[in-house]
N, C-alpha and C positions, 0 to 999 in steps of 0.2 A: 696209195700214199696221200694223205693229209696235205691239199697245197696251200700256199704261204696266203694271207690276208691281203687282200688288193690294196691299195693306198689313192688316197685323192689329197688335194691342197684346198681346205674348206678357204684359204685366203693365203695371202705372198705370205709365204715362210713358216703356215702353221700346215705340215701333212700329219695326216692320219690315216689307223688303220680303217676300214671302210666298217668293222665294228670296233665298237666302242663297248668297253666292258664298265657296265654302269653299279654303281656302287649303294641304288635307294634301299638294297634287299639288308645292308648296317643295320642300319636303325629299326629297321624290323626286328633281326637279332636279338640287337641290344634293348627291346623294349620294357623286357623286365628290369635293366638299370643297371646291369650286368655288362659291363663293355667288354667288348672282342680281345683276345689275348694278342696284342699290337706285331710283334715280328712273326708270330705264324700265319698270320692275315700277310702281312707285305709281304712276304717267301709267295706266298701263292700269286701277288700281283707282278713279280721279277718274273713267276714261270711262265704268266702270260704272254708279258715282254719278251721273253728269250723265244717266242714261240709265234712274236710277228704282231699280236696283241697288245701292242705297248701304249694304246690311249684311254687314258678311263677318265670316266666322268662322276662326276657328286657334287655335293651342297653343303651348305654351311650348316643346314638340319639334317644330314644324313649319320646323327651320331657319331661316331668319333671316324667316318670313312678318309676325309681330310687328312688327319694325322695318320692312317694303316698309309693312304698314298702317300706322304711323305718320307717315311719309313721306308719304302720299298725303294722310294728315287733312291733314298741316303745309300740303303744297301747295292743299287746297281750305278753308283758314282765309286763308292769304294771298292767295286769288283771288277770295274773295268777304266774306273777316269773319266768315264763318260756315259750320256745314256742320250736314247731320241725319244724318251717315254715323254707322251704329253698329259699335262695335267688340267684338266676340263674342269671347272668348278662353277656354283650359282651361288649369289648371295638375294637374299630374298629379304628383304629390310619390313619391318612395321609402315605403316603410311607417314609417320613421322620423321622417318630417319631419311631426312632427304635434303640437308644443309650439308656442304663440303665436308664440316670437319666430320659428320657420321658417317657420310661415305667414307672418306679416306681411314677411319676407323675402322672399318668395316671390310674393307679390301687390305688392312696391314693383317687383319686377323687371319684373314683368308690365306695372306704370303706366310705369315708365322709357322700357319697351322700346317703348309704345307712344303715349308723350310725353302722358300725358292722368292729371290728378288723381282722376277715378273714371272706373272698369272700370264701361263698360253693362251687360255678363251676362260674370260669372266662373262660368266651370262646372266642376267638381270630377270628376275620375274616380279612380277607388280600385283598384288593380291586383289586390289579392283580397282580400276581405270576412274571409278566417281572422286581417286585423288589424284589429283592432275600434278602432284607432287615426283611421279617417277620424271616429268623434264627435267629440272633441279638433279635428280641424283643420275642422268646421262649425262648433262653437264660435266657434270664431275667427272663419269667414269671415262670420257673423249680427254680432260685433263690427263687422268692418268695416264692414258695410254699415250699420250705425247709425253708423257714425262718417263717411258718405258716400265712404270709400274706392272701397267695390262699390256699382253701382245696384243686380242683384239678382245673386241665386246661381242657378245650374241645376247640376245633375250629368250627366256621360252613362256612359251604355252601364248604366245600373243596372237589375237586373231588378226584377219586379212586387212580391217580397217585400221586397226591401231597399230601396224607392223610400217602399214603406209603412211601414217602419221608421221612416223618417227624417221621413215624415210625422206620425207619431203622437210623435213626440219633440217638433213645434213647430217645426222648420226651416220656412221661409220658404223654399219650392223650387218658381220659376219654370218651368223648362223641365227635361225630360230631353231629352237630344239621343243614337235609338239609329239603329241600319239600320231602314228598311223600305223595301221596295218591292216589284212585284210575284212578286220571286222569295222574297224572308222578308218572311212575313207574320206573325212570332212579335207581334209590339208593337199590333197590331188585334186582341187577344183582352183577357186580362185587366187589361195595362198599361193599355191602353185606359179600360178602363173605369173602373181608378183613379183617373188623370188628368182623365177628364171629371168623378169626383164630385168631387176636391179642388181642381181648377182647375190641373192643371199642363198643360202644351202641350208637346206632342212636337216637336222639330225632328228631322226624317228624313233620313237620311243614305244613299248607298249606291242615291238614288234608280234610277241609270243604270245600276247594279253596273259601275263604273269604264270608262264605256262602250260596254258590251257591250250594252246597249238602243240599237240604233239601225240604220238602213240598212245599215251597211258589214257590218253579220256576218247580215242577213240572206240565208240558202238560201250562207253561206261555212262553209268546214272548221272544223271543231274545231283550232285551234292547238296545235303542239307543243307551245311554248316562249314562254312570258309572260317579259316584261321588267321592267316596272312592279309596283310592290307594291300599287298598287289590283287592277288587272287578277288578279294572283294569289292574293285574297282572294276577288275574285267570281266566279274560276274553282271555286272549291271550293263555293258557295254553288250554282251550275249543277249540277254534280255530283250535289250535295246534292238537288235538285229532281224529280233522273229525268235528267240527263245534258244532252247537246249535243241528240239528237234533240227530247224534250220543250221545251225549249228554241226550238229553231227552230220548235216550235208555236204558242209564243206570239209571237214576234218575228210571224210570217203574219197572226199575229190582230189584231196593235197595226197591223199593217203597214194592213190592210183597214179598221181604224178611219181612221188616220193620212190615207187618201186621201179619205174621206171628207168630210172636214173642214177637207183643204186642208193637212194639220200632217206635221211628223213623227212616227216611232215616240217619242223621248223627248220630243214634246211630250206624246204620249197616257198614254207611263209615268208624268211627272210631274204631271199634271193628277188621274188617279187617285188617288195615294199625298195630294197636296192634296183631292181631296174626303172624305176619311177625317177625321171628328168632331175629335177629338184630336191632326190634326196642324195645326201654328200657322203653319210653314214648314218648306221642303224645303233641302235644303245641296247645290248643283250643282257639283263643282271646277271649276277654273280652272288652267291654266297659262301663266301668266302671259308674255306677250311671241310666245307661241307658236302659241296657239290663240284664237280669238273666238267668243263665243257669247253676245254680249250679245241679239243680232237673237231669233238660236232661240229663246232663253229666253223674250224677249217674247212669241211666237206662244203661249206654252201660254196668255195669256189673253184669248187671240182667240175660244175656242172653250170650250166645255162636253160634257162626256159626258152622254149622255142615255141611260135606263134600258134600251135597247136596248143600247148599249155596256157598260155597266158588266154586264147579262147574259150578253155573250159573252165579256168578258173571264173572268168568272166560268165558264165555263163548261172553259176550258182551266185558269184556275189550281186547278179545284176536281178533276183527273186527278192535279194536282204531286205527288209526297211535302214535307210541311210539314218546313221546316227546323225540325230540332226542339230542343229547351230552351228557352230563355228571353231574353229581349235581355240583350246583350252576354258570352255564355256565352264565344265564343270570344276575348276577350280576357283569362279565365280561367284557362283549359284548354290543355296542349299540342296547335296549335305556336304559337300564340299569333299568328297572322298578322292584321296590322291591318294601313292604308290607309298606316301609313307606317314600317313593317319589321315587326321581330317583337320578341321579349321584347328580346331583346340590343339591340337597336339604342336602349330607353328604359330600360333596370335594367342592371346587372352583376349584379344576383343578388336570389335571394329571398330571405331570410337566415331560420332558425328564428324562428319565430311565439313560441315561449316558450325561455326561459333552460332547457338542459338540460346536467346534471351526470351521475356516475358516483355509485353507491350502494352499498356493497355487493355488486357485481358489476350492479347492474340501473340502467338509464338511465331518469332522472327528470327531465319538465319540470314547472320550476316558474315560475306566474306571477307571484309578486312578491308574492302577499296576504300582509299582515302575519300571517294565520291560520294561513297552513300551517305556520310553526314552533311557534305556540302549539299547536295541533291536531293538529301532529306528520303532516301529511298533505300530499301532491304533486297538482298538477293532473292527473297521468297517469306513469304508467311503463311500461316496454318489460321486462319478461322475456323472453330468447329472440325467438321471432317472435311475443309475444304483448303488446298493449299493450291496460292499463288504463286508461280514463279513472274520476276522481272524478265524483261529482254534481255536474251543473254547475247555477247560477244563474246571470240576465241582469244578474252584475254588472259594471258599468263601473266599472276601478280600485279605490279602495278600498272604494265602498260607495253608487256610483250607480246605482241600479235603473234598467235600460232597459225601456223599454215599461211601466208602473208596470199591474197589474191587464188587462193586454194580451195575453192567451196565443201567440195568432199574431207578436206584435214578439217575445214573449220567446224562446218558442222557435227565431225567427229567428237571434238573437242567440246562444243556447246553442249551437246546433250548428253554427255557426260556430269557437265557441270550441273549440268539440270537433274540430272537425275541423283546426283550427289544433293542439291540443296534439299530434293523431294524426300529424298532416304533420313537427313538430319530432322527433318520435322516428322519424321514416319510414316514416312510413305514409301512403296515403292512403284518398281517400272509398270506392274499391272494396274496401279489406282491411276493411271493417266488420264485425261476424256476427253482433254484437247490441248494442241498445237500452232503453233501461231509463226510459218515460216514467212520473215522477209528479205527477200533478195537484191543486190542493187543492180543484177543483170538475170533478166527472168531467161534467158538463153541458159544459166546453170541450173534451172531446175533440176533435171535430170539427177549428177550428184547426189545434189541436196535432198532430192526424191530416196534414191535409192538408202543412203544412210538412216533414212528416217526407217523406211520398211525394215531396213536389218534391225533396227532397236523396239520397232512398234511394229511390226508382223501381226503377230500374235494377239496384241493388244488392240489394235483398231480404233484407234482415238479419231474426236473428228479433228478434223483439219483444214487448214487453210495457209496456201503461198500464193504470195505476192509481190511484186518488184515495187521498188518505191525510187523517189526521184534519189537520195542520196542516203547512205550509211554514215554516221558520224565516225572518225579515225578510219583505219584502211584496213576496212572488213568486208565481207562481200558478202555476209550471210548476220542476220540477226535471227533471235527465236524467242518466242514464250511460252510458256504451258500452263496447265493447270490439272491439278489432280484431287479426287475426291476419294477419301476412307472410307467413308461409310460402311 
């Protein structure tokens, strides 16, 4: 017998079931333009419900998923007066939209679209952090939820530094929702550990790497030609790992777990990435009318992996090469392949991070401070292939200190900004050559160190930190850079 879906409380008064039945595999669907025929999609979202499965999650791009979950609520209010279906949703705004009244725009369309006065868990995703614009729209989304618009806020795909950013500013942030599973195990390291001291919970995405955890590709070819934009996300992630061969290592391995225990490979995938500290619940998709897997899902809590298992599984993933950077890097970075197209299919474009002008022959962006015309100074300028940045401080707009006494938020912040003024003149994080940290307590190096390596790793710019006798205003970190195109 099929037992009932576990439950956890991701925060006071939001439980869910420990899967989440995710709704990105919509807009796949519906990519030809063709939307989903609306109440035979929500029938199928009631029979999840009726079956212990009653939390789903989607986005404001996941084609018309919003309104099938509205649908379905509507249908299990008039069937029974009531429902404990939760309705998970993300609104993922252009880098513009980030002044109250577009938020609150933007969150009524969310309530409209999915017929309900407060949003259970609105989650915020921020397409690149070089706009320092996603403050502004938490602002906002902390307003609603004191105003009971939102029950709570979560963000997804944000990595370890910017999660803690937003923690040390006082955000109220339930859940991150990034990939893990046992092919990216980026989010079991440091996020992790963030998360369990502040109390945030990871919803895990990516569990099945879009199906590709399971019997049917057990000891099969390596495919040509991927159809689906899941499937060709987590082909690159296989890649990533050590290929198809390594690969079919561990499918062998889950396979010999799986019979064990009576289960399948993706019940032993997902029972895994759930017994990991930090995660609250896992996101299994769904396509809806097409596929069923309410039975399967069940089975994962028939059974428990026991220290023997979780050893052997260990013992293949610990051969893998680790996907490496940070959770959600690849929804940063070219080619930007997510679970429901690519950059184009949710932006038309990235537009300059700062206001840039002609000078005298030399290209200057400027951020807006009322200072630089007093001070007679530009955020950065481009000579040739050669681009200055100013000393940056962690101000937000005219004069709100991010991270107040916090070296690791600030410097998070700064080189962002930095690498934002580098990108409007056309550069990027790779044309860096040098760095110019100064501290007004050389005791925070450290920090300020280690931020630097997670943004210039790879890059190896020279460098130089320094303590100086005072910071002007109440910062503890100043920076400047320079970068060359050549």
């Amino acid at each position: 017998m099929t037992a009932m879906p576990e439950r956890t409380e991701l925060a006071p008064g939001l439980e869910v079931s420990r899967i989440i039945t995710g709704l990105w595999q919509v807009a796949d669907m519906e990519r030809g333009g063709t939307l989903l025929d609306r109440a035979p999609a929500a029938r199928v979202l009631v029979d999840y419900a009726q079956s212990g499965f009653d939390t789903f999650d989607m986005a404001d791009h996941y084609g018309s998923a919003e309104l099938i979950a509205g649908e379905a609520r509507r249908m299990m209010l008039q069937a029974g007066g009531a429902t404990n279906a939760k309705l998970l949703t993300k609104w993922c705004p252009e880098p513009h939209e980030t002044t109250p009244d577009a938020v609150r725009a933007g969150i009524a369309e969310r309530c409209e679209r999915l017929g309900v006065d407060t949003i259970d868990l609105l989650q915020l995703h921020w397409w690149s952090f070089e706009y320092p614009g996603y403050l502004d729209v938490m602002d906002t989304l902390m307003r609603l939820k004191q105003d009971g618009v939102i029950g709570h806020v979560g963000v997804t795909n944000f990595d370890t530094d910017h999660l803690y950013l937003l923690l040390q500013q006082g955000y109220e942030i339930a859940t991150n929702q990034v990939s893990c599973s046992l092919l990216d195990r980026r989010a079991l390291g440091e996020l992790s550990e963030l998360c369990l001291e502040r109390g945030v919970r990871l919803l895990a995405y990516g569990t099945l790497a879009g199906g590709f955890m399971s019997e049917k590709w057990l000891g099969a070819k390596e495919p040509e030609s991927i159809a689906d934009w899941s499937k060709m996300k987590y082909a690159r992630f296989i890649e990533t790992v050590g290929g198809w061969a390594e690969f079919q290592n561990l499918l062998s391995r889950l396979d010999g777990i799986a019979k064990r225990h009576g289960v399948t490979i993706a019940n032993v995938a997902t029972r895994w990435v759930l017994d990991q500290p930090a995660v609250g619940a896992v996101i299994i998709g769904a396509r809806l009318t097409q596929s069923e897997h309410r039975a399967s899902n069940g089975d994962v809590f028939s059974f428990a992996l026991d220290r023997q298992d979780h050893d052997a599984i260990a013992a293949v993933t610990g051969q893998m090469t680790p996907v490496p950077g940070d959770c959600g890097d690849e929804y940063r970075r070219p080619p930007y392949l997510t679970a429901s197209g690519d950059l184009t299919d949710h932006l038309s474009e990235l537009p300059p991070v700062f206001e840039v002008v002609e000078n005298n022959g030399r290209q200057q962006a400027l951020s807006g401070s009322e200072w630089e015309p007093v001070a007679g100074y530009c955020r950065a300028q481009r000579i040739g292939n050669r681009i200055l940045v100013s000393g940056t401080t962690a101000t937000h707009g005219e004069s709100r200190v991010v991270g107040p006494g916090d070296v690791r938020a600030q410097t998070i912040y700064i080189l962002d900004k930095i690498l934002g003024a580098i990108s409007s003149l056309g550069g990027t994080r790779e044309n860096v050559i040098r760095t110019r940290i100064y501290l007004s307590n050389a005791d925070e190096w450290e920090p300020a160190s280690r931020v630097h390596g997670r943004y210039f790793g790879a890059v190896r710019p020279a460098n130089t930190l320094v303590e100086i006798g005072r910071l002007v205003g109440d910062y503890a970190v100043e920076i400047e850079a320079e970068a060359d195109i050549s």
